[in-house]
C-alpha positions as CSV (number, residue, x, y, z in Angstrom):
1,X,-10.5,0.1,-3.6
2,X,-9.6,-1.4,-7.0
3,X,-12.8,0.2,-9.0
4,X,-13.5,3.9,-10.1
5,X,-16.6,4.0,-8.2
6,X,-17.1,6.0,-5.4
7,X,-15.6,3.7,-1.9
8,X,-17.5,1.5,0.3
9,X,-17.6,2.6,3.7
10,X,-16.1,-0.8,4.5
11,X,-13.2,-0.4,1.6
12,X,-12.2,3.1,3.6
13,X,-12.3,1.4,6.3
14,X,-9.5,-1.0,4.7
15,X,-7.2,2.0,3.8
16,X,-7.5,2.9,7.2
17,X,-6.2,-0.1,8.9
18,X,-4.0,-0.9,6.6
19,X,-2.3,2.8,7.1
20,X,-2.7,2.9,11.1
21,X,0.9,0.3,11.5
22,X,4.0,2.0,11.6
23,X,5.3,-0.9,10.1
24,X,3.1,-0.6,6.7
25,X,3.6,2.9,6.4
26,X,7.3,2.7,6.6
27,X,6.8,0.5,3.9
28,X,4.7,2.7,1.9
29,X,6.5,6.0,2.4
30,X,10.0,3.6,0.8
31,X,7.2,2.2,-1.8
32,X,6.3,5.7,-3.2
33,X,9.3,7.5,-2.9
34,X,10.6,5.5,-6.1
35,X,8.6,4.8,-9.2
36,X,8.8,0.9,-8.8
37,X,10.6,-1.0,-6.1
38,X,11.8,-4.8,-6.0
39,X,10.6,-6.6,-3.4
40,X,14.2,-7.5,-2.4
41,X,15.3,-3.8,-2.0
42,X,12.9,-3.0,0.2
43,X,13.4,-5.8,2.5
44,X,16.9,-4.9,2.8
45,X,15.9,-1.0,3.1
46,X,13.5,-1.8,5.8
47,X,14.9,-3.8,7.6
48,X,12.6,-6.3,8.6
49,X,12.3,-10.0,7.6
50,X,11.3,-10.6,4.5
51,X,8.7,-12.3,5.9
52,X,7.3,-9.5,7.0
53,X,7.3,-7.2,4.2
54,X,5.4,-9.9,2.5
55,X,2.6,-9.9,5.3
56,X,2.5,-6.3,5.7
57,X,2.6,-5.7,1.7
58,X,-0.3,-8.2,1.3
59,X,-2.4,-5.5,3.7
60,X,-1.5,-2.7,1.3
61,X,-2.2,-4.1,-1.8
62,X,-5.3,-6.1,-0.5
63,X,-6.5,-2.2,0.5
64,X,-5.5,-1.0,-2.7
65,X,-2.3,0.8,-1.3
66,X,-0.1,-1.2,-3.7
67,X,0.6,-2.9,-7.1
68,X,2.7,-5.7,-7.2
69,X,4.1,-7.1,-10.4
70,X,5.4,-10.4,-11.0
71,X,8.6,-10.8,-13.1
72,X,9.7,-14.3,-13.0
73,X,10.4,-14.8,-8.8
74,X,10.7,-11.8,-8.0
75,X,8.1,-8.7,-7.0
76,X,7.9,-5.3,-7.9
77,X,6.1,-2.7,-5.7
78,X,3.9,0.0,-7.1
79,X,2.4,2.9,-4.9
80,X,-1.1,3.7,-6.1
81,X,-2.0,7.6,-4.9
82,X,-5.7,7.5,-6.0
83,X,-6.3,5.5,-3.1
84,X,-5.4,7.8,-0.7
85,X,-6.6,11.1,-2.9
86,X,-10.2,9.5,-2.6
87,X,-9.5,8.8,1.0
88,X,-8.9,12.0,1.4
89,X,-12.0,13.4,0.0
90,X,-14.1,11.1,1.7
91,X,-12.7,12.4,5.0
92,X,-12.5,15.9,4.0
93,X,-16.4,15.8,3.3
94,X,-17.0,14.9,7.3
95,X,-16.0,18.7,7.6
């Protein structure tokens, strides 16, 4: 859900899946409780493989979840809320 537009059915659908892993929302509860986090400190935060961050990050930021930023070799994780604020509306007009 990268664009200001209102969601796809199939980009909710993304946010979804990509927030029904206990694994990936581990990962984005450490992600958003700090402005910006290395990719480094949350492997060692998590602990998981780092490995596994990476695979599980790639879901988050492919639904939008996330920002990643380069800076030389390493990654920096950003939590993007407008995701989930427009998730949230979407669901809340169902009721």
């Amino acid at each position: 859900m990268a664009h200001s537009s209102a969601p796809t059915p199939d980009e909710l659908v993304d946010v979804l899946k990509a927030l029904a892993d206990p694994v990936r929302m581990d990962l984005l509860r450490r992600i958003a409780a700090v402005d910006e986090i290395a990719c480094t400190d949350l492997v060692e935060e998590s602990h998981v493989s780092a490995s596994t961050v990476s695979y599980h990050v790639k879901t988050l930021r492919t639904a939008g979840l996330v920002q990643v930023r380069k800076d030389g070799r390493n990654f920096h994780y950003t939590y993007r809320p407008e995701v989930v604020t427009t998730l949230a509306t979407e669901l809340n007009r169902l009721g």
